[in-house]
N, C-alpha and C positions, 0 to 999 in steps of 0.2 A: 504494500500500500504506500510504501514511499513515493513511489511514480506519479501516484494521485495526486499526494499533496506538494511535488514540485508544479505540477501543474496548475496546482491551485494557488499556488504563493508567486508562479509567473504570469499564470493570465489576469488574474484577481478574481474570483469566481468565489461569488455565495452558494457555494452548495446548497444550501437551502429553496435554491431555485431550481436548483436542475436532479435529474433522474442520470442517475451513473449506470456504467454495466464495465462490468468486471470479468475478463476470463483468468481462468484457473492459473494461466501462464504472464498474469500480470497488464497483458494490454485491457488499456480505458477508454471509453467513449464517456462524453457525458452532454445529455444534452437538456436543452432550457424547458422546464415543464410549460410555461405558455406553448410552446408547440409540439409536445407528445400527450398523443391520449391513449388509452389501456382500455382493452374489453376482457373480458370472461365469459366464455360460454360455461352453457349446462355442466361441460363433460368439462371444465377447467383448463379449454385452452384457451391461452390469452393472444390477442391481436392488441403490439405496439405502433402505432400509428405514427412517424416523424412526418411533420410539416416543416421544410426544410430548402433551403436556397442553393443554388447549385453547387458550390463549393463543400458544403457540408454533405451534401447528396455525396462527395467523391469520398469523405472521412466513413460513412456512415456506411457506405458500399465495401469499403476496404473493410473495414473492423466486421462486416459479417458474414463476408465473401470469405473470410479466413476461417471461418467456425464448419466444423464438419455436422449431420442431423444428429439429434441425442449428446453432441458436448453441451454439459455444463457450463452454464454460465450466472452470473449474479448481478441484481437490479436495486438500486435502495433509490427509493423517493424521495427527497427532499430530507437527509439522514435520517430517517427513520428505521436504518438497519440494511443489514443487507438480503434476501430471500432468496435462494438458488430454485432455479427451474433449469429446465432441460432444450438449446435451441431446436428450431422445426422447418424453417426455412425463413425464406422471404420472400412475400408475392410482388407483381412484377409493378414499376416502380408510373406512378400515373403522374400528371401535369396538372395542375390546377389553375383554374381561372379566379385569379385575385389581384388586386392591386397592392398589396403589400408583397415586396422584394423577399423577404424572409420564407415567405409560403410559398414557393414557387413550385416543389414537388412534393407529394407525399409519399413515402414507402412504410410497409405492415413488417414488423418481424412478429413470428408466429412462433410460440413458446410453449410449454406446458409446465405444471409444475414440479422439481425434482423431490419433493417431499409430499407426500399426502396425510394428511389430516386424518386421524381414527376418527369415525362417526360416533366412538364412544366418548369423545373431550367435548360433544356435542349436550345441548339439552333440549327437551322434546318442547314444542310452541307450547308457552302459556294457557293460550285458549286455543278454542277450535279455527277461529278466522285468521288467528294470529300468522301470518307469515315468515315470522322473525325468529332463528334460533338462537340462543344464547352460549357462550364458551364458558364451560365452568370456569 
């Protein structure tokens, strides 16, 4: 993690704003949470969403073009830790119509997670309507 924080004491960078990814072998991306969003499907796999300007398009291509399907890799949002999942690819990268320079392309990395959760750390909904489960 030293690599991180040269990075962070050269560019100036609040983590706090951005979403890191970490591979096993020490390479770092880190990019600005205003322009990444996260999904979860049903079955737990996640779509990373970069909204991104073509120079970063070339950082963001390199760092995942080097990852094989099923290497580990680790994400921490705005230091709240870091969570290992498992990469899955990258679907193929689209153009966007907007007038902000920054958003110029979007690309998905597609992940799942490398840790599953026992459904026993789980607690059953309150009430019947309730949709919500609770973490002991």
């Amino acid at each position: 993690m030293t690599q991180l924080k040269e990075i962070v004491e050269k560019e100036n960078i609040n983590l706090d704003e951005y979403v890191t990814f970490v591979t096993d072998n020490q390479k770092v991306l880190a990019a600005n949470v205003k322009y990444v969003k996260i999904k979860q499907r049903q079955d737990h796999l996640m779509g990373i969403t970069f909204t991104i300007n073509p120079k970063q398009l070339k950082e963001v291509n390199e760092f995942f073009d080097s990852l094989t399907s099923g290497e580990r890799i680790y994400y921490n949002i705005s230091q709240t830790g870091y969570i290992p999942v498992n990469y899955r690819g990258m679907l193929p990268i689209s153009k966007n119509v907007t007038h902000n320079p920054e958003e110029t392309f979007s690309v998905t990395v597609m992940v799942d997670p490398a840790i599953s959760i026992p459904k026993d750390t789980y607690e059953e909904p309150v009430c019947d309507s309730c949709v919500f489960h609770y973490i002991k």
